[in-house]
N, C-alpha and C positions, 0 to 999 in steps of 0.2 A: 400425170407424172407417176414412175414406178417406185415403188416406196424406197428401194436402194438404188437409186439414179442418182450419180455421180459418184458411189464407190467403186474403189479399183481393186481388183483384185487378182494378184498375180500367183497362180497353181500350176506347184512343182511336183505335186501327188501325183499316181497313180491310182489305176485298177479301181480298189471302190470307196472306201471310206472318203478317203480327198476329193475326189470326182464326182460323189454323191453329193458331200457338202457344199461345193461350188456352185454345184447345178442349184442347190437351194437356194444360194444367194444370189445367183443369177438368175432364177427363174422369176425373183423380183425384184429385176432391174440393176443388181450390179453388174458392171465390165469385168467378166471375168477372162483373163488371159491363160490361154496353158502356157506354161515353160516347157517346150520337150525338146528330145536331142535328137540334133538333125537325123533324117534315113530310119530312124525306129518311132520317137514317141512314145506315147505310154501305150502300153504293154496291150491293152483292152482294143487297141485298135485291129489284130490282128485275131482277137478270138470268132469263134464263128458262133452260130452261121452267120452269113454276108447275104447283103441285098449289093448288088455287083460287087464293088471292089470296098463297103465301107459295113464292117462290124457292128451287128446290131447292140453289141456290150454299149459299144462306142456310141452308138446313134442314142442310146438311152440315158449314159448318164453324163456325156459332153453337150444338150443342149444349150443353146441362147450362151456360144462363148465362142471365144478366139484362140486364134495358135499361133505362136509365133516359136522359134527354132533356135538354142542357144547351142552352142557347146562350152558349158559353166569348164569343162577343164582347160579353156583358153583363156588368155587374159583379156584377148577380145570380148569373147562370149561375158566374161565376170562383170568386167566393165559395164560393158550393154545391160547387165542384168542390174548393176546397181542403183546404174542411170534412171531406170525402169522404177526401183523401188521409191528412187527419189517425188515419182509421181501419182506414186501409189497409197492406198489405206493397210492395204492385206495381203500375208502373204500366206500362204498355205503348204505345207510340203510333207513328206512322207518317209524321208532317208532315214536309215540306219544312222543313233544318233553318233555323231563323228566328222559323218562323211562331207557334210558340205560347211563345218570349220574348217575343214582341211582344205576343201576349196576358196574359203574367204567368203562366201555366201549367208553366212549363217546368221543369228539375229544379231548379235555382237557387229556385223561388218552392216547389216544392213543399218541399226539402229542409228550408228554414226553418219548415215548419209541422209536417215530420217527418225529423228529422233519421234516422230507419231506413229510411226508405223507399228503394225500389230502383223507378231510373227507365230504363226498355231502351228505347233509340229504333232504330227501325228506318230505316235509311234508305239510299238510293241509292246513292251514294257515299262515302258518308261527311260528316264534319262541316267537312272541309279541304282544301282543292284545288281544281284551274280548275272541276270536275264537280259539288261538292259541291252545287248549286244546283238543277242542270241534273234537268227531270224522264225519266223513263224508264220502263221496261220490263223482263220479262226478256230478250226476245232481243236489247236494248242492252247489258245486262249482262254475258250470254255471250258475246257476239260483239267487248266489247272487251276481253274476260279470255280469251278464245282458244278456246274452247270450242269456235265453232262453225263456226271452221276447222278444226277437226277432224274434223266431221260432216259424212256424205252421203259420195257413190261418189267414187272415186279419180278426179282430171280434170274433175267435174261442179263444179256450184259446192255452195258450201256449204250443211248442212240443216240447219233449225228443229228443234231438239231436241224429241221428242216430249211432254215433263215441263217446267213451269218448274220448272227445276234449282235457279237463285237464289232465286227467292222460298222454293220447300219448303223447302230446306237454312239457309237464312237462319232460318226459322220453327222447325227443330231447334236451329241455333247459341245461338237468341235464349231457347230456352226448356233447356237447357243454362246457359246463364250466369246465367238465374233465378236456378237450384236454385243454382250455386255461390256467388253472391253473396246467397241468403239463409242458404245456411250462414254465410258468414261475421258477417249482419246478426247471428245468433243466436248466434254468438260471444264480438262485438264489442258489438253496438248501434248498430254504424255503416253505414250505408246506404252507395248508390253510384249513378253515372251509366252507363248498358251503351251502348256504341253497336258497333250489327250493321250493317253495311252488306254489301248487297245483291253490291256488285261486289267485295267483299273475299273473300265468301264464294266467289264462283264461284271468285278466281283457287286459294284451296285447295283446290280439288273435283279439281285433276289436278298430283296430288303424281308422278306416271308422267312426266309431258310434264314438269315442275321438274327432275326426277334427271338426265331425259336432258339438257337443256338447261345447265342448273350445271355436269353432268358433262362433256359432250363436247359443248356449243355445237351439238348434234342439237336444230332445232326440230320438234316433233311435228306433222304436219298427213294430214288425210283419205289414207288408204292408202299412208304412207310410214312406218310402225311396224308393230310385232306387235297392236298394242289398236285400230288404228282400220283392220285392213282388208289388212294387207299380208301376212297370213302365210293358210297354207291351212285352219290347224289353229284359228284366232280369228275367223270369217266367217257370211256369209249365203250361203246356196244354195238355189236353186230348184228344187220338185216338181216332177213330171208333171203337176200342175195347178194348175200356177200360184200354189201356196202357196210357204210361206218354209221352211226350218228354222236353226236358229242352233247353229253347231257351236262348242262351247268346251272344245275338249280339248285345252289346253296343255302339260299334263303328258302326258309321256309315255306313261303307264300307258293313260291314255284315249285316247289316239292308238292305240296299240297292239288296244285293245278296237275303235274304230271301223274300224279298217282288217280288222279278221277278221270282223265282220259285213258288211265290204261284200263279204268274200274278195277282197280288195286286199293279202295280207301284204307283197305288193311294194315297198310303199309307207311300210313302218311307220319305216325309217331314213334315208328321204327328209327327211322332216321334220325331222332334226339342220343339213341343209345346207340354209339361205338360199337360192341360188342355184336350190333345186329346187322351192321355193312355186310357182311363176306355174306349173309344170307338175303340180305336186298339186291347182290351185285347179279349172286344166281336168278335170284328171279327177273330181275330186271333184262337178264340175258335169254331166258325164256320165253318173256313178254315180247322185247324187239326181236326176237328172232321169227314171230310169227308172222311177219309182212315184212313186205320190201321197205328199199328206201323212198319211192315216190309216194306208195302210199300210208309209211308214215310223216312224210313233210306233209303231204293233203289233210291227214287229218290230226295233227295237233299243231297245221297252222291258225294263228289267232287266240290260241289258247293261252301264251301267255308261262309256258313252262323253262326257258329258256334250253330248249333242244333245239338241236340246228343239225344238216347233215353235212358230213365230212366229204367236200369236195374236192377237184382234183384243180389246176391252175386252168385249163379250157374251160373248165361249168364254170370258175370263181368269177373270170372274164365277161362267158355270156350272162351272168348271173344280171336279173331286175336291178337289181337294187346296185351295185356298179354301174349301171347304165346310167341309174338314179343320181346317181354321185359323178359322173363322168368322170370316172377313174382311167378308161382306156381313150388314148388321145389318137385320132385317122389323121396323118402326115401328110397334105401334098405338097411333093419336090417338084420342081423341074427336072431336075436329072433323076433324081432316083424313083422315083414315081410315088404311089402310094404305099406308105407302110404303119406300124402301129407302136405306140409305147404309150407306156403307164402316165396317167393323168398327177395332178397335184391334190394332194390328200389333204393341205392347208389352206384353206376357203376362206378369205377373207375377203369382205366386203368393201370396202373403201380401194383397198390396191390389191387386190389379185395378181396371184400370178398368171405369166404366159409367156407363151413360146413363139416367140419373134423370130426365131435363125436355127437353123439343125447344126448339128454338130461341126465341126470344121476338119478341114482337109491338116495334115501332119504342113505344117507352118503358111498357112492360107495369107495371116495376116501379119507375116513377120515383116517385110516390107514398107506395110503402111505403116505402123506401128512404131518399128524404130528410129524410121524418116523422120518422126517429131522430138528425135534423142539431141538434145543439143551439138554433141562428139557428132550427128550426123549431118547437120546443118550446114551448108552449100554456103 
C-alpha cells in the first residue's frame, strides 16, 4: 500500500508551484485530480517542446493524476465541483485571491459541504496587503524579499536566480502543511484554510542575511558576506578553459586539505583573517587557472576539499552519482514512446514513491469520475 492511498485530492493550480505539490503527493499514492477548464487546461500543457501533441512541462509535473474538465463559471460546473469536494481530503488552488469567492468555490463554500476538508491556496502575496492583488512572478518575488540583491558578481547588477526559488519551495511549504494539517483533520474532524504565499516563502529562504541583519543592522548583498562572494574559501573560480569550479571549504579542515593539493600550505591560516581574502581570491585565481576543469576534478578527487566543478544541466544528468541516485526516470508509453523526467529526490524506504500513470490528457477522466456524483446517478 502507498503511504497516501486513499487521499483525494482535488488541484485547481497551475503552471508550477501547485502541479509540483500534487505531483508530490501523488507520487505517493494520493488521487490526485486536476480541475481544468474545458478546451485549455492548465497553461503548462501547451508549453514546448512537445514529444507529439503532449508538453514535456506537462509530462513532468502532472505525473500519477487525473483530469477531469469543469467550467467553475457555470452553476453546472460549481455544483459538480462541490459534489467532488464532498468526497475529498484536499484541495489545492492557485487564483488571484477573490476570484473563486466570487465563483462560490472558495473554502467558505467548500467547508460547508465538508467541514474536513483542507483548502491550500497558493498565492503571491498573500491574502492582505497593498500586493495581495497584484500579479507576479518569481523574480518579482525574489527580488522584493531581497534575494536577488544578493545574487551576481560583487559591483555588477544583480542576477536572475538560476531556480524559481519561490515557486519550488512555496510547492514543498504548501505540500508540508498538507501532511500537518491532515494530521490534525484525522485527529480532530476539523478541516482548515492553508495560505502559502509565494513572497512569504522567499523572505524565509535566507535565515543567514535575517541573523545578520536582527543582529548587527549588517545588510547582506552580492560580495559583501562570507555566502555571497566575499570570502576566498566560499567562491567561483576559473579553469584553464574556461570552465567554473565552486570551492566551499568553510571549515577549516577543507581549507586546510585544498591548500595541500594546490601545495599552497602558505595559505592555510590566511584564511582565519578577513583582511587577507581579496589576496587568497587572487591567488587562488592564479592557481585554478593553471589547468583545466578535468584535470582539476582528476586530481583533488578524494581529497576531501569540498570543490566540485560547475556543471551545466546535460553533465549534471549524465553525471555518476545521479545515475547513483536514479534522479533521471526512462518512460515507456504506448503511445508516446520512450521519454525522460526527473526521478524522486525523497527515498523512502517503507513506501517509496512511483510512477504508476503519465500525465493525463486535458479531462481524460472527467467521465468516469463524475459518473460516481450522486446529481449523476441514473
Amino acid at each position: 500500500m502507498l503511504a497516501l492511498e486513499g487521499i483525494r485530492v482535488l488541484d485547481m493550480s497551475r503552471l508550477l508551484p501547485g502541479p509540483y505539490c500534487t505531483m508530490l503527493l501523488a507520487d505517493f499514492g494520493a488521487e490526485v485530480i486536476k480541475i481544468e477548464e474545458p478546451g485549455k487546461g492548465d497553461y503548462s500543457r501547451s508549453f514546448p517542446p512537445f514529444l507529439k501533441d503532449f508538453g514535456y512541462w506537462h509530462l513532468q509535473l502532472n505525473r500519477n493524476k487525473k483530469s477531469v474538465t469543469l467550467d467553475l463559471k457555470s452553476e453546472t460546473g460549481k455544483q459538480a465541483f462541490l459534489e467532488l469536494v464532498k468526497t475529498a481530503d484536499v484541495v489545492v488552488e492557485s487564483y488571484r485571491p477573490g476570484v473563486l469567492q466570487k465563483l462560490g468555490v472558495d473554502y467558505a463554500a467548500a467547508s460547508k459541504v465538508n467541514p474536513k476538508i483542507i483548502y491550500c491556496s497558493l498565492t503571491g502575496y498573500g491574502k492582505k496587503g497593498p500586493l495581495a492583488k497584484q500579479a507576479d512572478h518569481d523574480i518579482g518575488y525574489v527580488s522584493l524579499a531581497g534575494i536577488t540583491a544578493m545574487s551576481g558578481e560583487p559591483g555588477g547588477k544583480p542576477a536572475i536566480p538560476g531556480v524559481l526559488m519561490a515557486d519550488m519551495n512555496a510547492a514543498l511549504a504548501a505540500g508540508m502543511s498538507i501532511m500537518i494539517a491532515l494530521r490534525h483533520a484525522q485527529a480532530t474532524g476539523e478541516g482548515q484554510e492553508i495560505d502559502i504565499s509565494l513572497y512569504n516563502v522567499a523572505m524565509t529562504l535566507m535565515p543567514g542575511a535575517a541573523s545578520l541583519y536582527f543582529g548587527s543592522g549588517f545588510v547582506a548583498q552580492r560580495g559583501n558576506n562570507w555566502l555571497t562572494g566575499a570570502n576566498a574559501n566560499y567562491n567561483i573560480y576559473e579553469t584553464k578553459d574556461r570552465r567554473y569550479l565552486a570551492v566551499g571549504c568553510l571549515e577549516k579542515k577543507f581549507w586546510r586539505n585544498l591548500c595541500l593539493a594546490l601545495e599552497r600550505e602558505d595559505m592555510v591560516d590566511l584564511v582565519d583573517d578577513n583582511a587577507k581574502h581579496p589576496y587568497l581570491m587572487q591567488q587562488l585565481r592564479q592557481e585554478f587557472a593553471k589547468r583545466t576543469l578535468r584535470e582539476w576534478t582528476e586530481l583533488l578527487a578524494g581529497r576531501d576539499t569540498c570543490v566540485t566543478p560547475v556543471l551545466d544541466f546535460a553533465e549534471a544528468v549524465a553525471a555518476e552519482q545521479t545515475k547513483a541516485n536514479e534522479m533521471v526516470l526512462t518512460v515507456q508509453d504506448e503511445e508516446l514512446g520512450e521519454y525522460r523526467q526527473l526521478g524522486f529526490a525523497m527515498k523512502l524506504s517503507k513506501t517509496p514513491a512511483s510512477l504508476r500513470k503519465r500525465a493525463p490528457r486535458l479531462g481524460e477522466d472527467t467521465e468516469a469520475i463524475l459518473n460516481f456524483l450522486p446529481k449523476n446517478k441514473s
